[in-house]
N, C-alpha and C positions, 0 to 999 in steps of 0.2 A: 373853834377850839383846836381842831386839827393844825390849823395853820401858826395857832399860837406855842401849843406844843414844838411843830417844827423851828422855829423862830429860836425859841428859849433852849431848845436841844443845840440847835447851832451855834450857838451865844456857848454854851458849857462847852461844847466839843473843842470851839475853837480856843476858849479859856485854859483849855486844858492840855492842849499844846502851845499855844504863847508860853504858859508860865511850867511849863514840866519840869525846870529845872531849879524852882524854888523848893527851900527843903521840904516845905512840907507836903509836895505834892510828890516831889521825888523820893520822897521817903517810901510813899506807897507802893513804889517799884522796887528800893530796896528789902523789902517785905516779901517778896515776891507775887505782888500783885501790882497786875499793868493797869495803868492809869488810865486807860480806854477802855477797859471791862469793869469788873467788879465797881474797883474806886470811882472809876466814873461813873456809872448807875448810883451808886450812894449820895455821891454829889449830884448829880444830873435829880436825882427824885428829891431832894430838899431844895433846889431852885424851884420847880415845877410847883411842891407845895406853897414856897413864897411867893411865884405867881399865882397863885389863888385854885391850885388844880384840890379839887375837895377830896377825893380817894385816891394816896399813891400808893404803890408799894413797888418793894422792889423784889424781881424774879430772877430764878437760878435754873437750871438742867443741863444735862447732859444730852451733850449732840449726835443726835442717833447713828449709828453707821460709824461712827470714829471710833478706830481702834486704839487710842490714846485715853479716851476716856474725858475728853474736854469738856469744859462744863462752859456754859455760856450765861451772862448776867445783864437783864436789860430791866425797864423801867414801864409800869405801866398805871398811866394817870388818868382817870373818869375814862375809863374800857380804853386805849389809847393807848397801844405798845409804841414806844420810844427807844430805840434801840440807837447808840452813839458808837458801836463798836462793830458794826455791821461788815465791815472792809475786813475782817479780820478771819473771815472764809475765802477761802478761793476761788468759790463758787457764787462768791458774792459779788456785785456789777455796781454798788454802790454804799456811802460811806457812811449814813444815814436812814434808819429805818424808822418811817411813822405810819401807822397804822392802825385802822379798827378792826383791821382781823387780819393777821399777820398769818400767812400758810406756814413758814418759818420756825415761826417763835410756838405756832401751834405744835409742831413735831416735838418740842423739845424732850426727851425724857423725865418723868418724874419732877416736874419742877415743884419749884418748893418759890412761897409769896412770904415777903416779909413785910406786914404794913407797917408807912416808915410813919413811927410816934415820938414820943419825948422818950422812951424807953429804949425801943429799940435803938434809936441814934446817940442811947448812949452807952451801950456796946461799942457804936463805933465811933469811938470817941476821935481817931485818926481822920477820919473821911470828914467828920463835921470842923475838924481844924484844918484841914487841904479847903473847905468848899468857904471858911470866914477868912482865909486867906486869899484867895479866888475875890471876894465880892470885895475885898479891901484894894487889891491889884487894878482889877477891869473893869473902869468909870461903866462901861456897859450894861453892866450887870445890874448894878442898880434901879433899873427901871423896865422888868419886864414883861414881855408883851404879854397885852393881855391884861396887865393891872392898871386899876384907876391909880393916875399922879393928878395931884392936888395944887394947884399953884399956892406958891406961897405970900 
C-alpha cells in the first residue's frame, strides 16, 4: 500500500506541475492558494480515493515554531501520511513525504481532518474541476497503481 500511495503521489505531484499553467489549476494560485499545498492535497486525496485507498482525508495545522503562522496541508490515506509539498520547508531534504508515522506531520499544531466525501468536495468545487482536468490532461493518470484494469 505504501508503495502504491508513493507511485500515485508522484503521478499527482508531477501532474501538477506539467499542467500549472492550465486555467484551472492556475486559478488556484490566483486564489491565493499554491498548488503544491492545500490544492494539491484536495487533488492528491480524490486520486488516492480513485485508487481504491478506503479512508482519506485531508489534514491542516500550523507549523510549530513559525512565527508566520504557516499552516501546512497534506493527505492521509488507510493511516498513510502523503505529503506532495514536503520541499516547501527548509528543513526539509526531500520532495515527497510517505509515511506511516510521519515525526513531522505528527508535530503539527492543532490539525484539523477533513474526510474527503461527496459533501465535503463539494465545498470545493475548485479543486474537483483542477483534479477532472488533471485526469483529462495526463494519459497517466488513468490507471493507477494499485487499481485492478480489466482488459477489454
Amino acid at each position: 500500500m505504501v508503495e502504491e500511495i508513493f507511485e500515485n503521489s508522484s503521478l499527482i505531484r508531477g501532474a501538477l506541475l506539467r499542467f500549472r499553467d492550465l486555467p484551472e489549476v492556475s486559478a488556484l494560485r490566483e486564489n491565493g492558494q499554491d498548488a503544491e499545498t492545500e490544492a494539491g492535497a484536495w487533488i492528491l486525496a480524490q486520486y488516492l480515493q480513485y485508487a481504491g485507498a478506503e479512508k482519506v482525508s485531508v489534514v491542516s495545522g500550523t507549523i510549530p515554531g513559525n512565527p508566520d503562522d504557516l499552516t501546512h496541508t497534506w493527505v492521509e490515506a488507510d493511516g498513510v501520511t502523503a505529503d506532495i509539498s514536503a520541499e516547501r520547508f527548509p528543513a526539509s531534504h526531500t520532495l515527497i513525504v510517505i509515511s506511516a508515522q510521519s515525526v513531522f506531520h505528527s508535530l503539527v499544531d492543532s490539525p484539523s481532518r477533513t474526510n474527503v466525501t461527496p459533501a465535503s468536495l463539494k465545498k470545493h468545487g475548485e479543486y474537483v474541476e483542477a483534479y477532472r482536468t488533471l485526469l483529462r490532461k495526463h494519459p497517466a493518470l488513468k490507471n493507477p497503481a494499485g487499481s485492478q484494469v480489466e482488459a477489454v
